[in-house]
N, C-alpha and C positions, 0 to 999 in steps of 0.2 A: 504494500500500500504506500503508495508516496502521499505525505504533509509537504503542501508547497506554503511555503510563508518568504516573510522580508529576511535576508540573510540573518540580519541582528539578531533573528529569533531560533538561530542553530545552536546555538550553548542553550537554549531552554530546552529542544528537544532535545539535545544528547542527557540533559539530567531528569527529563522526564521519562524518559525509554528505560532510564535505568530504574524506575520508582514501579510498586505492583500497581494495575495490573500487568502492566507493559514487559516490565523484565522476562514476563516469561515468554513473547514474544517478537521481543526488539529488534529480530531481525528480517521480521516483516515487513519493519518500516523503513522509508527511507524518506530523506529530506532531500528537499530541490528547492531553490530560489524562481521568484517571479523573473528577474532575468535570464536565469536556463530555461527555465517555460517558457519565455518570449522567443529565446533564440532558437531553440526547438522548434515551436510554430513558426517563425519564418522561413526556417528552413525548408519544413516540410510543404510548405505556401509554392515555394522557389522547387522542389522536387516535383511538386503536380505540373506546375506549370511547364517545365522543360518533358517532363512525361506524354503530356499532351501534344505540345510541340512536339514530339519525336515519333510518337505513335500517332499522330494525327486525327487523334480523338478527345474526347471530351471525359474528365474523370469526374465523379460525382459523389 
């Protein structure tokens, strides 16, 4: 399961993964920032788009 938040709030989840009921599955979680989310989505924005372009259809 990825928690996306503001970077600032990665030292809160590493000490709350470690609190129950979490600890007993902390490594379920993972953390990601709003700017790896964004850079992600654009990416994948820019991979539809040359897809289309290349295959000459339309992706939806």
């Amino acid at each position: 399961m990825f928690v996306v938040s503001k970077e600032f709030s990665h030292d809160k989840f590493n000490r709350e993964v470690m609190k129950n009921p979490f600890v007993k599955i902390k490594n379920e979680f993972i953390f990601k920032n709003y700017d790896g989310l964004d850079s992600f989505s654009q990416s994948v924005k820019q991979f539809n788009k040359m897809q289309e372009m290349f295959l000459n259809k339309v992706i939806s």
